[in-house]
N, C-alpha and C positions, 0 to 999 in steps of 0.2 A: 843375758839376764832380763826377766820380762821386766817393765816400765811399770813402777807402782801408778794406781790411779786416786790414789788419796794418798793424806799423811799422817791418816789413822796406823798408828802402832799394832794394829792386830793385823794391819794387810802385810808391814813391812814382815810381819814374824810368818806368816802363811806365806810369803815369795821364798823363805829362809827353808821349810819346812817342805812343802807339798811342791811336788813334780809340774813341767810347766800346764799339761793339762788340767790337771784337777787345779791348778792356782787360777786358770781365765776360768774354769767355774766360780771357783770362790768368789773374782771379782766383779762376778756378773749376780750373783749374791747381794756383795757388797755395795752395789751401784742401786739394785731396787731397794734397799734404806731409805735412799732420798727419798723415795714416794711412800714412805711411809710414816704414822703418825703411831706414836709410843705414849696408852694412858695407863696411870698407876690403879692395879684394883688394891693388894694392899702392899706397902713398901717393902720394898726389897724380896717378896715373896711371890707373887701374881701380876701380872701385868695384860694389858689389852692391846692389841697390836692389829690396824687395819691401814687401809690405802686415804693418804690425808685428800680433806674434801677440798684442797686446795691446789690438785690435780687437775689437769686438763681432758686427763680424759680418768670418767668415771665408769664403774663397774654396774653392771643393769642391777646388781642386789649387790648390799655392802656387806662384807665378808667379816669376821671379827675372828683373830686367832690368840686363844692362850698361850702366854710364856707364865711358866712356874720355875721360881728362880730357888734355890739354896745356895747362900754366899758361904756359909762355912766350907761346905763338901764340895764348893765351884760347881756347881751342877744346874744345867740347864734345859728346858724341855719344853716342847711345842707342840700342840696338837695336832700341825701338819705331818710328822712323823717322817721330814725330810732325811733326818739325820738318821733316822733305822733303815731309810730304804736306799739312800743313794751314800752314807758316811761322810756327808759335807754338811753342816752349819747351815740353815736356812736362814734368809731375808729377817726374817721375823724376831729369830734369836739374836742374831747380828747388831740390831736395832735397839733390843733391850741392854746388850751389851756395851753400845754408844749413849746408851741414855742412861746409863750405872753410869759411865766414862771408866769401863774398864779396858786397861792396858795388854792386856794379855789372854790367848786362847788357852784353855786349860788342854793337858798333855792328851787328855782321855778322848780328846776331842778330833786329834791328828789321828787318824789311822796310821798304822803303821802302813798298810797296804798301798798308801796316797803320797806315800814320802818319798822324798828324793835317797837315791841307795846308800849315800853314805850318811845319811840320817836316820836310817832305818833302826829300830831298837835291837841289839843283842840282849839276847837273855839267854843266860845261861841256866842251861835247863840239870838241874843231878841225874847222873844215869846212877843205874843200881848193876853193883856188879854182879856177871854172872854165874857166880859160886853162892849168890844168896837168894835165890828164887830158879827152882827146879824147871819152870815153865820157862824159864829166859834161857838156862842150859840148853832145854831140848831142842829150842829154836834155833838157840848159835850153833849146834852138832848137827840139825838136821841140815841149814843152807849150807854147812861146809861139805856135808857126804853126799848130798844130794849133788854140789857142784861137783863133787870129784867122781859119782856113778855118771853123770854125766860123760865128763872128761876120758873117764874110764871104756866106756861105753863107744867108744870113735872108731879105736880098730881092734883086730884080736888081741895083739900083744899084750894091750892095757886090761882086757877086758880079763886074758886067762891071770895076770898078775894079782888086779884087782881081786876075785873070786879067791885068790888063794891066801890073799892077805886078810880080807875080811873075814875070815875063818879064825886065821891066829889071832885078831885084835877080839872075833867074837869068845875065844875061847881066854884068853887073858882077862878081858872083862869078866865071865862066868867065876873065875879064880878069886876076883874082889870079892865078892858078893855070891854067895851060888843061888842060881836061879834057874827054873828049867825053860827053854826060849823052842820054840818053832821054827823047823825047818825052812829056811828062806830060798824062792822059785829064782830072782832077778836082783842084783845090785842093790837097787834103789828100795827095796824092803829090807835086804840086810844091814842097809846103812840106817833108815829110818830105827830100826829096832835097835841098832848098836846105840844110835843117838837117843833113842827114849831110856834103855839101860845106863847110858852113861851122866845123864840127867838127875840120877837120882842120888848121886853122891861124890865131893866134891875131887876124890880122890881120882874114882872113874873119870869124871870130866875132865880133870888136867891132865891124864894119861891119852884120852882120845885125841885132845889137840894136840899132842907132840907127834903122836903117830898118824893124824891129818897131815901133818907137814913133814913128815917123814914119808910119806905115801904120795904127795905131790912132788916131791925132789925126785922118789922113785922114778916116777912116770914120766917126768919130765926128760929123767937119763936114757928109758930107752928110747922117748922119741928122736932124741941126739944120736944114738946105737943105730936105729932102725931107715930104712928105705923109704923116702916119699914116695917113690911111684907104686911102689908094693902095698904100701899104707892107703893108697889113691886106689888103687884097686881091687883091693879091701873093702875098702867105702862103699863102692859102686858094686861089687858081688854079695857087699852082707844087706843092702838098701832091702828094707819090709815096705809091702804096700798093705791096702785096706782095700779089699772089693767088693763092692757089697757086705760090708760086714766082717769078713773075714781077712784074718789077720796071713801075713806070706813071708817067706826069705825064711832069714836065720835066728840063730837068737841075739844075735849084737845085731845093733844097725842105726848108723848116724842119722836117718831121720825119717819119718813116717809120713808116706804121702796118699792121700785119701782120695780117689775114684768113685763115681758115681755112688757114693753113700744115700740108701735111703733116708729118707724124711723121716725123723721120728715125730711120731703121734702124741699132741699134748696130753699131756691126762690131766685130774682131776675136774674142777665145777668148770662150767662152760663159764666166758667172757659175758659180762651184761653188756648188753648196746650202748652206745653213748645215744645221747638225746638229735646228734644230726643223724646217724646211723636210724635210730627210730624215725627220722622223720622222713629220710631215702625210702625207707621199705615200706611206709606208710603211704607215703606219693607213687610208688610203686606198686601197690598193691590198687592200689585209686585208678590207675593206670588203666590195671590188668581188668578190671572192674567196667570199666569204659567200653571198654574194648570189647569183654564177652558180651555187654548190654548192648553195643550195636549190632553187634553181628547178630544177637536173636532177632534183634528191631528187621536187620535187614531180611534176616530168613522170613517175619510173619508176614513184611511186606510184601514180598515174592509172595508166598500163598498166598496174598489176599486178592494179588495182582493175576494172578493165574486162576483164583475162584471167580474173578468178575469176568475173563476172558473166557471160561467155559459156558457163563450166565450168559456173555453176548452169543455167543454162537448157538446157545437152545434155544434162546430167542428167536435170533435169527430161521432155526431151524423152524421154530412153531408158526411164524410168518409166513414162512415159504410154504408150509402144510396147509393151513388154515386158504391161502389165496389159493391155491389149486384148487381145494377140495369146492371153495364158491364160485370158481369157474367152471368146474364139472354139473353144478347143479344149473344152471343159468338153462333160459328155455332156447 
């Protein structure tokens, strides 16, 4: 058991209450109090709560947090908003509660989340039965026939049994109520559709559970009847793949394994950028920006460098013209 560090009556009740973590928060909580200085704005309602000046080491700007107190409703509240964001009592409240000299953490205050397990609160929650809300029927009818097209669905046996029974329960049902229903492709929409049928009145739905559990017994006898290794290889010869898109094997098959499936295409409005995103393509765009203005820089240089090198050599060429033509003339 952790070592209380006061003999304040609210620590003893939080070592009793909260798990050893959140308790050495608490008491680290409970410890910055001492450096704290508790003034009355008005009694028993508001209070002013800051770092007493008689601290050794002081804050570069003094800080002032409101406690707003209601003693009837036990209710306490801080501007720091410690207790919305992390579910522990802060310093500050702590403090007003030492300086009330109140004895006791009000209940609202222990998370349940923070408390040791066998302090945790039960609460017994009312269920509502489900003969009296149609939407709660279809739910429980659909996890049960869903679980047993599943079940069903393993090897042939169950599957041709299945198929032949959901027919009789679909036509039994039809006999409560007549209704005219949709030819059903695979299990798991005959069972869905028996479960929204039998959803809708309470006679159907007691009738569907007995025959849910009459239908698991079945199934369960002939996997007791039937061959593992035949049932095993069953498995392995009714196995559907996906390739590309397209569906293979047979119609039962324990489980569906996907190959090289293409990418589907998002649709609808494109993604806006976030603000680093815009600022990658921005620096990148800068980049690319840089980049083509050197490369013209270097292209006009090259020309210019190439027009002055034709200049020296006309030069040179009218040099070498001009001295001939004055040494031809010479007497």
């Amino acid at each position: 058991m952790k070592i209380l560090w006061s003999k304040y009556n609210i620590e003893k009740q939080a070592r009793g209450y909260y798990n050893k973590a959140i308790f050495v928060k608490f008491q680290q909580q409970l410890r910055e109090t001492t450096g704290l200085q508790a003034d009355t704005i008005e009694p028993n309602q508001a209070y002013e709560v800051y770092i007493d000046t008689n601290m050794n080491e002081q804050p570069y700007r003094l800080r002032k947090y409101i406690v707003l107190v209601n003693l009837p409703e036990k209710e306490y509240t801080c501007i720091c908003g410690k207790f919305d964001k992390d579910g522990i009592l802060c310093s500050h409240i702590l403090k007003v509660m030492l300086h009330l000299r109140t004895s006791e953490i009000p209940e609202k205050y222990i998370l349940d989340r923070w408390r040791k397990n066998e302090k945790k609160i039960q609460i017994d929650i009312p269920t509502i039965g489900p003969g009296e809300n149609s939407t709660l029927r279809f739910n429980n009818l659909s996890r049960r026939l869903v679980t047993v097209a599943s079940k069903g669905s393993r090897t042939k046996e169950r599957s041709k049994y299945l198929f032949g029974i959901s027919k009789a329960i679909e036509d039994t049902v039809d006999g409560i109520q007549d209704e005219e229903t949709d030819s059903l492709t695979n299990l798991t929409e005959k069972f869905l559709k028996l479960a929204s049928q039998g959803a809708k009145k309470d006679s159907k739905y007691k009738y569907l559970l007995q025959m849910i559990e009459v239908i698991e017994e079945e199934m369960r006898a002939i996997d007791d009847d039937g061959d593992d290794d035949t049932r095993s290889q069953a498995q392995i010869n009714n196995r559907r793949s996906i390739t590309n898109g397209i569906l293979e094997g047979g119609e039962s098959s324990c489980s569906i394994t996907i190959k090289n499936l293409d990418k589907v295409k998002s649709k609808g409005r494109p993604r806006k950028k976030t603000i680093v995103e815009k600022a990658k393509l921005k620096a990148k765009k800068k980049i690319e920006k840089q980049k083509k203005k050197k490369t013209t820089t270097n292209r006009s240089e090259s020309i210019k460098k190439k027009e002055l090198k034709s200049k020296k050599i006309q030069g040179l060429a009218t040099n070498q013209v001009q001295e001939i033509a004055s040494k031809q003339h010479l007497p």
